[in-house]
N, C-alpha and C positions, 0 to 999 in steps of 0.2 A: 619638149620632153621634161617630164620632172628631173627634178632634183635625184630622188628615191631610185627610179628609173633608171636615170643615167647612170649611176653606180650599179644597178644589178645590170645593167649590159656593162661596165668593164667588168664586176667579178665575172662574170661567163666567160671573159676571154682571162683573168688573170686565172681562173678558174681551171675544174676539168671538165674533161668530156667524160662519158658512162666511164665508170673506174674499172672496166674489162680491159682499156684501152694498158693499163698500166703494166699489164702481165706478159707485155710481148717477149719471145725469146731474143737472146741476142743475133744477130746474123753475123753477114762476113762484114770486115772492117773496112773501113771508109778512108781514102788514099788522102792523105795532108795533114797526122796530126790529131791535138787531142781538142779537150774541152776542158771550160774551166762553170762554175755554178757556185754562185755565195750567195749568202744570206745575210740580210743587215734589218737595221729599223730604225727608226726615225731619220729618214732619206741619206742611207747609207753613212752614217757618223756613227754606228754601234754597228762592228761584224759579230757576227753569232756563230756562223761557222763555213763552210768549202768544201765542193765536191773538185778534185782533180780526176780528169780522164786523160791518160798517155793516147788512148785509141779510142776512136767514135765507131760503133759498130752498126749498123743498120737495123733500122728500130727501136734504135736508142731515143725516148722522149726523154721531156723535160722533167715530167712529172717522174720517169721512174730512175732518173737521174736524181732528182731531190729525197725520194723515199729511199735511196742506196744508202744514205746517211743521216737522215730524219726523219723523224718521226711526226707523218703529214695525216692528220683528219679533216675530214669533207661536209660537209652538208649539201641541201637539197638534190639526194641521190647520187652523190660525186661530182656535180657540178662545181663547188665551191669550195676554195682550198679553208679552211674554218681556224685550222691550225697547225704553227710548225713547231715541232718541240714547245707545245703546250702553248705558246704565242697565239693569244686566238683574236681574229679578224671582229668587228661589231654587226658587218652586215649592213640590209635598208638602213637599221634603225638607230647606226652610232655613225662613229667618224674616222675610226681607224680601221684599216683592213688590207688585208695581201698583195699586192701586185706584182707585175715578172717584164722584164726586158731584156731583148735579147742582141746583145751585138749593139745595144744602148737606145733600142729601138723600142716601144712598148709591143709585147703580141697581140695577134688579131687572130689570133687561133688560143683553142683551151693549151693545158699543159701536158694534159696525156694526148692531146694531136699533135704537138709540136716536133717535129725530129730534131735532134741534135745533130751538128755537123762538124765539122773539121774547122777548129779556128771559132767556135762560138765562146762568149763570153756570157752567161747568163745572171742577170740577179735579181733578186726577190727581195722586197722591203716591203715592212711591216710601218705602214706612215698615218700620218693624221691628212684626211682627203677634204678639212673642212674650206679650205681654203683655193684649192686647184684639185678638180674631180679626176679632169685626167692631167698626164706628165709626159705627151709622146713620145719626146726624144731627153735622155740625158749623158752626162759625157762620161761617167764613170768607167767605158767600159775600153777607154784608148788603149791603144791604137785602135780600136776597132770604133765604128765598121769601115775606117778607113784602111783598113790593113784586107779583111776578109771579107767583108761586105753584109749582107742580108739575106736571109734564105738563100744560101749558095751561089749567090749574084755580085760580084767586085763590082762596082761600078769608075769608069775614071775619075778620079781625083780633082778641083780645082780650087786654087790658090785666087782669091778675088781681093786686093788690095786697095786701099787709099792711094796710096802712092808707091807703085808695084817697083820701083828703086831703092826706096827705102829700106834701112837694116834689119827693120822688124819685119819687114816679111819677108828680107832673105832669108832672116833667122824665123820664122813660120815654116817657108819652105824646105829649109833644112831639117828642122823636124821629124818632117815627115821620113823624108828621104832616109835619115837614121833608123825608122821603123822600117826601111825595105818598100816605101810606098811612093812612086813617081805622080811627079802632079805637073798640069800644066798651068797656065797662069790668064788671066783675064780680067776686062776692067768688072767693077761692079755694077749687077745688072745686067750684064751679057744671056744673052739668050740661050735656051736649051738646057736652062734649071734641072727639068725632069732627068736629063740623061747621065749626070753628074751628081758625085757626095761633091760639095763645095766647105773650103775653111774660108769665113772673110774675116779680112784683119781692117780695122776701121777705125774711128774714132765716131763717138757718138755726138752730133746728131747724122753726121754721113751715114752709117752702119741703120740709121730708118730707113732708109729706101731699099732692103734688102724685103724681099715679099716673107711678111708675119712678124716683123720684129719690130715697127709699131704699136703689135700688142705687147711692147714692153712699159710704152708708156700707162696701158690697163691693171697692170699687175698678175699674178698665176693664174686666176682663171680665163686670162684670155691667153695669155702663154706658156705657158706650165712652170716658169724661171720664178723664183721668189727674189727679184728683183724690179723697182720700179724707177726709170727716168721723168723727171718732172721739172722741165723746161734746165735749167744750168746745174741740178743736182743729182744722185743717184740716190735712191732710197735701197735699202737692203732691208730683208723683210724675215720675220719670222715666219714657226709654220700655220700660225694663224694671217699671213697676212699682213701683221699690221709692221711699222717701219720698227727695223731694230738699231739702224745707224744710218746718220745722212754722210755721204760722198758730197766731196766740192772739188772742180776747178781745183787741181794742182795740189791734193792727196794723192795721187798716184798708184789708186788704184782700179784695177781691170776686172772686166767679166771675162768671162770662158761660158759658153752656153751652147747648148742644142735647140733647134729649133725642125717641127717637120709640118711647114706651110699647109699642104699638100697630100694625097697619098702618097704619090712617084717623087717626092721630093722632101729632101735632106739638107740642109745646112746647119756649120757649125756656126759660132762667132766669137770674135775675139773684141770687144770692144772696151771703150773708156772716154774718161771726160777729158783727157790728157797725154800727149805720150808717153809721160813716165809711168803711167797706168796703161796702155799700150804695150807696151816693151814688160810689166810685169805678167800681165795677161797670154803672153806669147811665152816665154819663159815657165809659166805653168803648163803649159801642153806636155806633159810627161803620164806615164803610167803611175809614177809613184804620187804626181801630186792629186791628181787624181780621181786615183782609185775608188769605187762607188760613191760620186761625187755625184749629185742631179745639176748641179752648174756650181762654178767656186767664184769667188772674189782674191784677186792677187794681188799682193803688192812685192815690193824688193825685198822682204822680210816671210813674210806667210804664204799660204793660200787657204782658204776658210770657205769650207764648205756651204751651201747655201739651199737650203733657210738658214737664216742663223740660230744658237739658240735662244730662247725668250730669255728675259731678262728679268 
């Protein structure tokens, strides 16, 4: 598939469907709660603005959840969200342009098919795509989807550790446990990936053997993470790609990443060159560090979102 191609099949799904879809009435409310919808750009380090719902109503989409509070134009017949509050996407023929995820997940449906449910977290950023076409999974949208799950689907929880003794991943699995979310525990590599969201807490090179995180050594376009491991270093990478700071051996700092191998399959990761990059990496698992984050870098002091900025 082209290049060209391969972006007009995501905008179809960052996209809409025929824009009748967006006119639905509201129905009866949906039992668990509301929803939340923000808007950011350049991979969630600029918010622009927040849809809050106390209550999800039936036939509540995505797209007419974002039009409640912005002002959204379309192209090619409403397929294509073009612009939000005047923020306009480039399309085939540039580099920047719309996308949506939901519960930290990318859609595989337009935005006026999409329903809104009970416990979704939605965001839409406005990115530079030259570097990583697509971004399947990111983490900005914690607790989710470990809290709620994916199209109305929880799936159980699993904690995959180094050394499943260790204090970094009692303190991993206590985490969670604070969000209200039970997990069980296993070595790394355990069977039955599809059936499970998995957190692995690991030290890198161990945290390779997890299926897809390999393409960390490729860089975004094999993983969608604007970070690169290269044999005893960590490259961290702007939104073109190229290295914005090298990581050594005993900086002590961590990734935080999503990764989705797979269709039926989700994992996060918590890795580093070190433990004290380890223990910083675990320690960012919060909603406030965060928040519309496509994967961050941690140390004892920060967490910095990733891409970094250019320099």
């Amino acid at each position: 598939m082209t290049r060209a191609r391969a972006l007009l099949a995501a905008l179809l799904v960052a996209g809409l469907a025929p824009a009748a879809g967006c006119g639905l009435g509201e129905g009866d409310e949906r039992a668990g709660g509301g929803a939340t919808l923000r808007v950011t750009r350049d991979f969630g380090r600029t918010e622009l603005g927040e849809v809050r719902l106390d209550r999800v109503r039936e036939g509540q989409t995505v797209m007419r959840m974002l039009r409640s509070e912005f002002d959204v134009t379309t192209r090619f017949g409403g397929r294509f969200v073009q612009s939000i509050d005047g923020l306009e996407g480039q399309g085939a023929g540039g580099q920047r342009d719309w996308f949506y995820w939901v519960n930290g997940l990318e859609a595989d449906e337009g935005a006026a098919e999409w329903e809104v449910l009970p416990g979704d977290h939605i965001l839409w950023d406005h990115r530079d795509w030259s570097a990583a076409m697509r971004v399947p999974a990111i983490v900005g949208a914690y607790p989710e989807p470990f809290a709620s799950g994916f199209g109305g689907k929880r799936r159980p929880v699993r904690v995959e550790c180094e050394d499943a003794d260790a204090p970094v991943c009692e303190a991993a699995r206590a985490k969670l446990k604070r969000e209200g979310v039970p997990t069980s525990g296993a070595s790394i590599g355990a069977p039955g990936t599809e059936e499970v969201t998995r957190l692995v807490v690991a030290r890198w090179p161990r945290a390779r053997g997890v299926r897809g995180a390999s393409g960390l050594e490729e860089g975004p376009e094999a993983s969608g993470v604007f970070a690169r491991f290269d044999g005893d270093t960590l490259e961290l990478l702007d939104e073109r790609g190229r290295t914005a700071r090298t990581v050594r051996r005993g900086d002590g700092v961590g990734l935080v990443l999503a990764l989705q191998p797979r269709a039926e399959e989700l994992v996060w990761i918590v890795t580093a060159l070190d433990e004290k990059g380890l223990d910083a990496g675990v320690r960012a698992l919060s909603e406030r560090s965060l928040r519309d984050a496509f994967a961050v870098a941690a140390t004892g002091k920060r967490v910095e979102k990733l891409p970094l900025e250019a320099r």
